[in-house]
N, C-alpha and C positions, 0 to 999 in steps of 0.2 A: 296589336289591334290593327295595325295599316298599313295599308299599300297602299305605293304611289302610283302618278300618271306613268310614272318613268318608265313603270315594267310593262306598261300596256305597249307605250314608245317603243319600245325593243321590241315587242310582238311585232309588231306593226311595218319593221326597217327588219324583221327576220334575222335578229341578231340571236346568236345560239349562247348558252354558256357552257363554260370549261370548268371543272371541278380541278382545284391542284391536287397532288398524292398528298399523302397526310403522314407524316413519319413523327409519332410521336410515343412518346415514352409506354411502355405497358407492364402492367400489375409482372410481379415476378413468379408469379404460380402459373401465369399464360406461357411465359416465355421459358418454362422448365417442361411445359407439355410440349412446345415447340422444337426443343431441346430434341425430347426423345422420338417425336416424328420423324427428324431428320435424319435420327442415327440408325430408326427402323425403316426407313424408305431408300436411305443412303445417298442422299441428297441434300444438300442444306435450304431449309426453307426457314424465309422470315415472314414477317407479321405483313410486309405488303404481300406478299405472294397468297396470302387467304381471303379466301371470298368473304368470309366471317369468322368473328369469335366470340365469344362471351364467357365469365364468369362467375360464382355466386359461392358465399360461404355459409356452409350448413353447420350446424349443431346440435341436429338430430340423426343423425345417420343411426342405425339400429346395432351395429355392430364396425368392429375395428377392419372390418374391409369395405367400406367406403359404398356397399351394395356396387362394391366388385370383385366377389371373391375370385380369387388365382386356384386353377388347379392346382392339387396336392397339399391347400395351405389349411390351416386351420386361423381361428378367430377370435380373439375377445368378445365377449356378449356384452359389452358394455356402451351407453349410447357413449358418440365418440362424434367428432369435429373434423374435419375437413373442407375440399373444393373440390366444387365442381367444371372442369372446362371443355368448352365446346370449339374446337377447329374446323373450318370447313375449306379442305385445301382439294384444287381440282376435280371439286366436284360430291367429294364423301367428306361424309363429317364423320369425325375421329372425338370417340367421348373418353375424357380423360377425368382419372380422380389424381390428386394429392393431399398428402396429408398433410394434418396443421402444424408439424413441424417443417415442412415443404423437405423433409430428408426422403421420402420416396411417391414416385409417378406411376400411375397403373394408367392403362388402357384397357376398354370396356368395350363391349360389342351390346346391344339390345338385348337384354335379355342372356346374355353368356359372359364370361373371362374371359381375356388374349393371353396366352401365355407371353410373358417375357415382363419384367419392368427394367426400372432405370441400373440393375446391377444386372444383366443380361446382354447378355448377347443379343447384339439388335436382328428384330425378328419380321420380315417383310411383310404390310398394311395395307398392300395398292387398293382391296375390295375388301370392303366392312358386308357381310350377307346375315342379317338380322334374321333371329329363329322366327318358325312359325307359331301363327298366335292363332285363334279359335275364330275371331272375329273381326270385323271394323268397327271400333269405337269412335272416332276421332270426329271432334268437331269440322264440319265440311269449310273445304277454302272458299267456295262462295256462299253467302250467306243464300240456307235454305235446297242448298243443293245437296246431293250423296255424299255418304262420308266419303274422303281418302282413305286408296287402301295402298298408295305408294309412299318412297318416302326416298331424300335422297341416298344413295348408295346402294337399293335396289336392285335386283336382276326383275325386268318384269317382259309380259308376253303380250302380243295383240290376240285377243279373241274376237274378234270379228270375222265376218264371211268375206270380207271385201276389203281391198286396202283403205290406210287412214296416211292422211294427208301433216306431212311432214313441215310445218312451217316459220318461216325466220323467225318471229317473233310471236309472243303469245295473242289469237285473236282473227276474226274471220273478216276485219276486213279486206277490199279490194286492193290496198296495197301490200297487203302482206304476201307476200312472196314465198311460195309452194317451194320448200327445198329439196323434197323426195317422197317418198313414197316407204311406209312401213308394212310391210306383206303379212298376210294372215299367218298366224300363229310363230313371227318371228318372233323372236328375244332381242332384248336391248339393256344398257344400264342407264339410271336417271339419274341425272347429273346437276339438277337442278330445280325450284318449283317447291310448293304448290305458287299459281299463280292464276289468280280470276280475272276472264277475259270474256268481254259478250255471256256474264254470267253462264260461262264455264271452267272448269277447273282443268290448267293444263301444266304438263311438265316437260321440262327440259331432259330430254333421252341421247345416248349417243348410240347407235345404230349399223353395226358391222355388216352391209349389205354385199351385194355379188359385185358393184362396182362405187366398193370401197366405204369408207367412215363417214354416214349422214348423221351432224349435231341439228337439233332444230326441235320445235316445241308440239308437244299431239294434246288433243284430249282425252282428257279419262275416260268419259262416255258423253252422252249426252246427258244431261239433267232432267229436259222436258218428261222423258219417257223412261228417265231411271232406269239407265242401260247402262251398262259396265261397258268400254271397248278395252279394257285395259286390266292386268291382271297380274300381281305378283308372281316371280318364280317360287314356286316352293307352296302354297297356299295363301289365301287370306290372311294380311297383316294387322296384328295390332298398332295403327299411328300414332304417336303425341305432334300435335303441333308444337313449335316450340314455345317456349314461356320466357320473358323476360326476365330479366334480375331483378333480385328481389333488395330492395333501398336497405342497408340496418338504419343508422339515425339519422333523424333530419337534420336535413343543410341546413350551419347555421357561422355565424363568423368565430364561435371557439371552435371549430372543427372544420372549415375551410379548407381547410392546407391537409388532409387527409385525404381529399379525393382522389380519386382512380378512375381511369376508365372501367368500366364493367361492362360494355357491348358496343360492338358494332356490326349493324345488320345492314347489308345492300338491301334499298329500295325498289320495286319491279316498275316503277315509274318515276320521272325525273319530275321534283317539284320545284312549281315554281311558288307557291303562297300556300301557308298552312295556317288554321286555324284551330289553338288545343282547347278539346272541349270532354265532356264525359266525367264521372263520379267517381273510380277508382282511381289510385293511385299511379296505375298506367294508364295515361287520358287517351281516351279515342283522338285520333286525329280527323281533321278534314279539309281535303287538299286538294287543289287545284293542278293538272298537270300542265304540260309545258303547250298543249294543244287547248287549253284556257276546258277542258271536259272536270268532272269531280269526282272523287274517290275518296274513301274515307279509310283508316286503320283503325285497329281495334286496339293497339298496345302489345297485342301481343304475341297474334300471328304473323303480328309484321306484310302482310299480304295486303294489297290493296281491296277491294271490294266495292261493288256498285251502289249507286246513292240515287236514286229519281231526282232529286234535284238538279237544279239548271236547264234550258233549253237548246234546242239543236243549232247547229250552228252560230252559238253566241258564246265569245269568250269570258270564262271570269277570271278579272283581274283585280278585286277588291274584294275581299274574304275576313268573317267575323263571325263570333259564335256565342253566344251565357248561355251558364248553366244557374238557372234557377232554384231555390231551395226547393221551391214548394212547386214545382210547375215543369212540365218536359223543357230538354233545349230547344234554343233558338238560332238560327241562323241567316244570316245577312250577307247580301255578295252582289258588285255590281256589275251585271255585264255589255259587253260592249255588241252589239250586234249590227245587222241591216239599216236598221231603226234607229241607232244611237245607245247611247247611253240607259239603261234603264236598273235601280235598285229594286232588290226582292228581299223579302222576310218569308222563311219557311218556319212552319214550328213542327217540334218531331212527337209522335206519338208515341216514341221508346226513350230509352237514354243512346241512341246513338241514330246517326241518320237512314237507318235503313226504311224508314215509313216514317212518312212526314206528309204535310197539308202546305198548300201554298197560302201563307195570310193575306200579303197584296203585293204589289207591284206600282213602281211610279218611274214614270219617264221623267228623264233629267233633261235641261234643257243645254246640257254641257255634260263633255267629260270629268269625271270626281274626280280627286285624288288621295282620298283621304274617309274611312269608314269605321264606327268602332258602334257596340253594340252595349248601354248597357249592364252591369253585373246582374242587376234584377231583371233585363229583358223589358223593361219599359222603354225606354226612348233608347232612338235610331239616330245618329248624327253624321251628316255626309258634308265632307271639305270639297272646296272647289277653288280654282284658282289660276289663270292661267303660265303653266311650268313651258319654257323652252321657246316660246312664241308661237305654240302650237296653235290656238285659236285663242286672239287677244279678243272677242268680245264676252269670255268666262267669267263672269263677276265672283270678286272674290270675297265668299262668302263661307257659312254652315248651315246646311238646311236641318232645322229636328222633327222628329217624328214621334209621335205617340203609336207605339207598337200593336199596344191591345185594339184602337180604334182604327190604325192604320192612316193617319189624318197627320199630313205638316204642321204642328203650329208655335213653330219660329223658326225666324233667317236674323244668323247672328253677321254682322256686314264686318268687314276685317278692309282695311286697306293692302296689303300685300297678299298673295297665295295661299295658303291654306295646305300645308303640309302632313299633319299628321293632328289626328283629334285623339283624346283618350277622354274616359270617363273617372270619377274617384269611385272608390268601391260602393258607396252606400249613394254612386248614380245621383247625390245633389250639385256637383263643381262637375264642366269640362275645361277641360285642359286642351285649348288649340294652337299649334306652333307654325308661326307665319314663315316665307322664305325672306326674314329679314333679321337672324337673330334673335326672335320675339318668342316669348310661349305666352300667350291672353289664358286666364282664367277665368272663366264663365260660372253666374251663379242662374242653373237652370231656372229656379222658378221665377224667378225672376226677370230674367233672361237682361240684365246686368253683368257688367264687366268688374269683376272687384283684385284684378292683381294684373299687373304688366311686368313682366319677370325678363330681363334682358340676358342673353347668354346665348348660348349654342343651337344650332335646329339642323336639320338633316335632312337634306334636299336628299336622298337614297332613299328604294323605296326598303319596310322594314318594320320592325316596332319598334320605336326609338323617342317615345314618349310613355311613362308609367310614372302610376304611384304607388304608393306603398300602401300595403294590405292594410293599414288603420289610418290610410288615407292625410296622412299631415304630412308627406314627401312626395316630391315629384321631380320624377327625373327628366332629364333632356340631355338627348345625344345633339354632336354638333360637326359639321363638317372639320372645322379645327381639329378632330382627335379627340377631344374632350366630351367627359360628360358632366353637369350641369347638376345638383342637387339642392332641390330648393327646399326649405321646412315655409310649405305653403300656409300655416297656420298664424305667423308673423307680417309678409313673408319678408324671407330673407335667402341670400343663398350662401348652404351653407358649405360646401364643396364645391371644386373643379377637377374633376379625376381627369388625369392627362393620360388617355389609353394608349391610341395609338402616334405616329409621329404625323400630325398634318394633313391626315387622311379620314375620309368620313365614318363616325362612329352606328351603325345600324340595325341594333338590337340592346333593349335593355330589357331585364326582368329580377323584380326583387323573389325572392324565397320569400313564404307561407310567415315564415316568424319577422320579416322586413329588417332584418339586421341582415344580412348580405345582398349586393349590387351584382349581376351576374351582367357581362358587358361584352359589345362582339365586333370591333371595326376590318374595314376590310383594308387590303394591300395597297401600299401608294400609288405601286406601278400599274396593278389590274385591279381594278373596284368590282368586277367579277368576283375575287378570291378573298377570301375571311382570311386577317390579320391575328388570328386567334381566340382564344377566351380568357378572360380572367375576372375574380372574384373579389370583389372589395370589401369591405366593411363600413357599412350607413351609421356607424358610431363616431371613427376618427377616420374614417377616407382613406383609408391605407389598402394598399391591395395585399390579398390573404394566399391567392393560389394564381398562376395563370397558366394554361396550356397554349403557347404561342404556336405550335405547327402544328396545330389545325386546320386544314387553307384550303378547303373544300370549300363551295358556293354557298354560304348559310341562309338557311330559306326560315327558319325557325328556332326562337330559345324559349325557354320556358324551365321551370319546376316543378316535380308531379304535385299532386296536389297536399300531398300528405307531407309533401320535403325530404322525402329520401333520395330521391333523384334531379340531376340535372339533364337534361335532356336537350339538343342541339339536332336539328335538320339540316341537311344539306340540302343538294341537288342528287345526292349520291347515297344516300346512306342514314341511318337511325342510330345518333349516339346517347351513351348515357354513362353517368360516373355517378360513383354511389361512394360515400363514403362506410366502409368495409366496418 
């Protein structure tokens, strides 16, 4: 639910962050596709050397070649089991099947066979050139613009009169840097992309000119006027965006210790505060990038995409979001502008932020540190407090809001800081944790204090305050290492999970069925770099699974909503592990 002042602080002192590499364990079906890349490219390539992967197990495939049949082979007609994997190394992605006995690996072209498997002579991959299709199908990368008709690994063509502007980075503004120049009806291959920028869709091309290899991002066309500048070799393609993995059973602590990674996709912008919101089981996201602007993801294209929310030159650095049963989401985010401090409530007129209304707006008369929105979307709760000596006339308090009416009406008064507020799921109890060891529970309508719970808090900014989905647990991260488990219904506390060694813990979230503790502290040495994850169990406090070299900048954890997924943000990247 919260961010702190701290990240504003680093905006503010332009301090950057550094993602560590991530060298950790992976499914054995990925690394037998990895296997046979190498011996077909003749090169050895590992799991860091790919821009992405993913994989998903099916049990419907229509027959015993994996819908990849091999020249000359024939087939059992029987539905049949398998995997699916996705590599995307330098640029093409390589689709691979294996079987469910993992005894043989095919490689797939769109729409055709590759001759060669894993008892084969290795057969060389450098360009994947997908057949032609009739049409574009494909859901457009920005929302509301032409479909894509690229994709990567590509050969495509400029059809314009006039050259297109070759640039560093996706996006037209004044600092983006013109890298060359793409001449009418030259050819290129795209190496990269889709990716929405100034709501247009652009890709990553590499470009064999007269003086020499221009890499650098163009646009498709224009959108306004539904212009193609861009055009496959070969004809109009049919695209899929890609699709995420698909969870089999919910996370739960008899199945903990099964997990696996199943994806990891690079981000086309670096975040720094995520908020997971939306109805299926791959939640939209909605994020904040490192320039304090917003973007949202959909789950599933992975691509970023434009949001009207937020104003021009005003940073957000306090991000929150419910999804309502009965009623659109809502969203909440504080930013820091000219003016100061000011909190906003948007409500969206779809399930994700693409149209939304602005409900109100209230100038603070301090910087926050602390904002959580909520499950019902009725009241709005903002921590304040002054962190670092920043401005000691902060009082340290909780201001609440009546959402529907847009109307303050109570300031809960705290003697210490104000670090991180949460709400209980059915929105009667907050839970606010002071920079003193303290978590105060609050009884909203009353606006009474009924439990003083001593234990851990967590000066990092983070989500490190929850309860549990039926509301009688509440956890607290804590600078110590530790996390804090209270059965707020007594209260009493009834665990101290010792995560990490001495180092601040900055991410909690339990799973849909509240029997496992999902936990994320960062590095002793760099509080930048995640310490890892691991999975406990809210029964006997015992940990069930942990992925320690993980140690990318985690911006984000959560569960999808159905519990098939664990899901982890970085600064870098879209992870997720499913139990298979």
């Amino acid at each position: 639910m919260v961010k702190r002042l701290f990240c504003l602080l680093c905006v503010l002192v332009m301090l950057g962050t550094a993602g560590g590499a991530l060298a950790q364990d992976i499914p054995d079906v990925v690394q037998l596709a990895i296997n046979d890349l190498s011996a077909r490219l003749g090169v050895q390539v590992s799991v860091s050397d790919l821009s992405s992967w993913q994989w998903s197990q099916r049990t419907d495939f229509p027959d015993t070649s994996l819908d990849c049949p091999q020249p000359g082979q024939t087939y059992a007609q029987v539905i049949s089991r398998g995997f699916v994997v996705s590599l995307v190394y330098n640029g093409v992605l390589y689709d691979y099947r294996v079987t469910n006995d993992k005894q043989s690996v095919f490689l797939c072209t769109p729409g055709a066979g590759v001759p060669g498997d894993q008892g084969e002579a290795p057969a060389p991959a450098a360009t994947l050139t997908p057949a032609p299709a009739p049409a574009a199908v494909s859901a457009p990368a920005c929302a509301g613009n032409m479909p894509v008709r690229l994709a990567v690994g590509m050969q495509g063509r400029a059809i314009t009169t006039g050259s297109i502007n070759i640039r560093d980075v996706p996006g037209l503004s004044d600092t983006n840097t013109v890298a060359g120049l793409l001449l009418p009806g030259a050819e290129f291959t795209v190496i990269g992309g889709p990716q929405c920028a100034t709501d247009q869709t652009w890709w990553q091309i590499s470009y064999n000119s007269s003086v020499g290899v221009t890499t650098g991002w163009v646009m498709e066309g224009d959108a306004a006027e539904n212009d193609y500048w861009l055009e496959p070799v070969g004809g109009v393609q049919t695209v899929q965006q890609p699709v995420g993995p698909v969870g089999g059973a919910p996370i739960s602590s008899l199945n903990a210790a099964q997990l696996q990674p199943a994806m990891r996709q690079p981000l086309a912008q670096p975040i720094q505060r995520a908020a997971f919101v939306g109805r299926q089981p791959t939640d939209v996201l909605v994020s904040t990038a490192l320039d304090g602007s917003l973007a949202y993801y959909d789950g599933t294209s992975y691509t970023p995409k434009t949001t009207p929310m937020g104003h021009p030159g005003a940073f957000v650095y306090l991000l929150d979001a419910a999804v309502p049963a009965a009623s659109p989401p809502l969203y909440a985010m504080v930013e820091q502008g000219s003016s100061g401090a000011v909190v906003w409530v948007w409500e969206s007129t779809a399930d994700d932020p693409s149209t939304i209304r602005e409900k109100f707006g209230f100038q603070l008369g301090s910087s926050a540190n602390a904002l959580a929105l909520s499950a019902d979307g009725k009241y709005l709760a903002v921590g304040m407090g002054t962190l670092f000596a920043v401005d000691p006339t902060t009082p340290n308090e909780v201001v609440l809001w009546d959402v529907e009416l847009g109307l303050q009406f109570a300031v809960l008064t705290h003697s210490m800081p104000v670090l991180e507020v949460a709400f209980s799921p059915d929105g009667r109890l907050l839970a606010v944790a002071e920079d003193a060891n303290t978590v105060r529970v609050w009884d909203i309508a009353t606006q009474t204090e009924i439990a003083t719970l001593e234990g851990g808090t967590s000066i990092l900014a983070g989500e490190n305050l929850a309860f549990s989905p039926d509301g009688t647990l509440l956890a607290s991260a804590g600078n110590d290492g530790a996390v804090y488990v209270w059965d707020i219904t007594v209260p009493v506390l009834r665990f101290m999970l010792q995560v990490t060694d001495q180092s601040p813990v900055r991410f909690v979230a339990f799973s849909p069925d509240g029997s496992t503790l999902a936990v994320s502290g960062v590095d002793p040495l760099d509080r930048e770099i995640s310490a890892g994850i691991s999975l406990w169990s809210t029964a006997l406090g015992t940990q069930l699974v942990a992925f320690p070299d993980f140690t990318e900048t985690m911006t984000g954890l959560t569960f999808s909503r159905d519990g098939t997924q664990l899901i982890a943000l970085s600064d870098q990247s879209w992870w997720v592990w499913t139990v298979p």
